[in-house]
C-alpha positions as CSV (number, residue, x, y, z in Angstrom):
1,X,83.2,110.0,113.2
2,X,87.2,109.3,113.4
3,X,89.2,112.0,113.4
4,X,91.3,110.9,110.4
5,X,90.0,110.3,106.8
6,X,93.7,109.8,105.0
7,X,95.8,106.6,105.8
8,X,98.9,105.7,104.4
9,X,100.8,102.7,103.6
10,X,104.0,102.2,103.2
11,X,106.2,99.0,102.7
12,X,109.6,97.4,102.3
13,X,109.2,96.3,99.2
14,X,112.7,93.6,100.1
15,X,110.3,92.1,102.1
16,X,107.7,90.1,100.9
17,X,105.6,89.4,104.1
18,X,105.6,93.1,104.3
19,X,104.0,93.6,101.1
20,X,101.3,91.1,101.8
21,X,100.9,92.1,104.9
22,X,100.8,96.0,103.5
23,X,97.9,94.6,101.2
24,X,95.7,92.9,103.2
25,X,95.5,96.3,105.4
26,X,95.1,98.5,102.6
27,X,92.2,96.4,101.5
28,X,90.6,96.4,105.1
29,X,91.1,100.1,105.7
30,X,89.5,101.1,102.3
31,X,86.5,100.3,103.5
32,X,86.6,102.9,105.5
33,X,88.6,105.5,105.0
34,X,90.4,106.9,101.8
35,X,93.6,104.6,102.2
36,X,96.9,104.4,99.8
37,X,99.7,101.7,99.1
38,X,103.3,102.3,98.4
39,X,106.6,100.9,98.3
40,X,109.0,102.2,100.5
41,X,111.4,102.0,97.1
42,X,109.1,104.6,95.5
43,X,109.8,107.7,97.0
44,X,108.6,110.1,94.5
45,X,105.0,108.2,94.4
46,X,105.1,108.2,98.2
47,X,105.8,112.0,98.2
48,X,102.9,112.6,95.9
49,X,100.4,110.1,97.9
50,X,101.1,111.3,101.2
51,X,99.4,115.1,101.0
52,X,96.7,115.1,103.0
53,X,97.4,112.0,104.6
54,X,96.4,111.9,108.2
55,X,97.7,108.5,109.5
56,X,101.1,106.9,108.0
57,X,101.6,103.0,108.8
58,X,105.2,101.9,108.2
59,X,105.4,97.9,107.5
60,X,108.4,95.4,107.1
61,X,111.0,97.8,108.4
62,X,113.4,97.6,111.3
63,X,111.5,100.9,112.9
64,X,114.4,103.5,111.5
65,X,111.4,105.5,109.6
66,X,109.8,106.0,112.7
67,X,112.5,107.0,114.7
């Protein structure tokens, strides 16, 4: 069993390749783990999605949210 059940999404919604991109994982990882999509715009929805979350992927972006 992985040690993570939680994965996160998050894209740049400016960016278009991002957002595909950002879709076609979440539609991979959902089958197997309890997975979430957001904009990067949304900040309120990504608040509320991301309790609990155990893994955060960050897509489209020039790597600033992960610095």
């Amino acid at each position: 069993m992985n040690g993570f059940r939680r994965v996160g999404i998050v894209y740049n919604s400016q960016n278009t390749v991002a957002k595909d991109l950002g879709t076609a994982l979440h539609a991979k990882l959902t089958v197997s783990w309890d997975t979430w999509l957001c904009s990067a715009a949304d900040v309120e929805m990504a608040r509320k999605l991301a309790g609990g979350t155990d893994v955060l992927v960050v897509v489209g972006g020039d790597g600033s949210g992960v610095a």
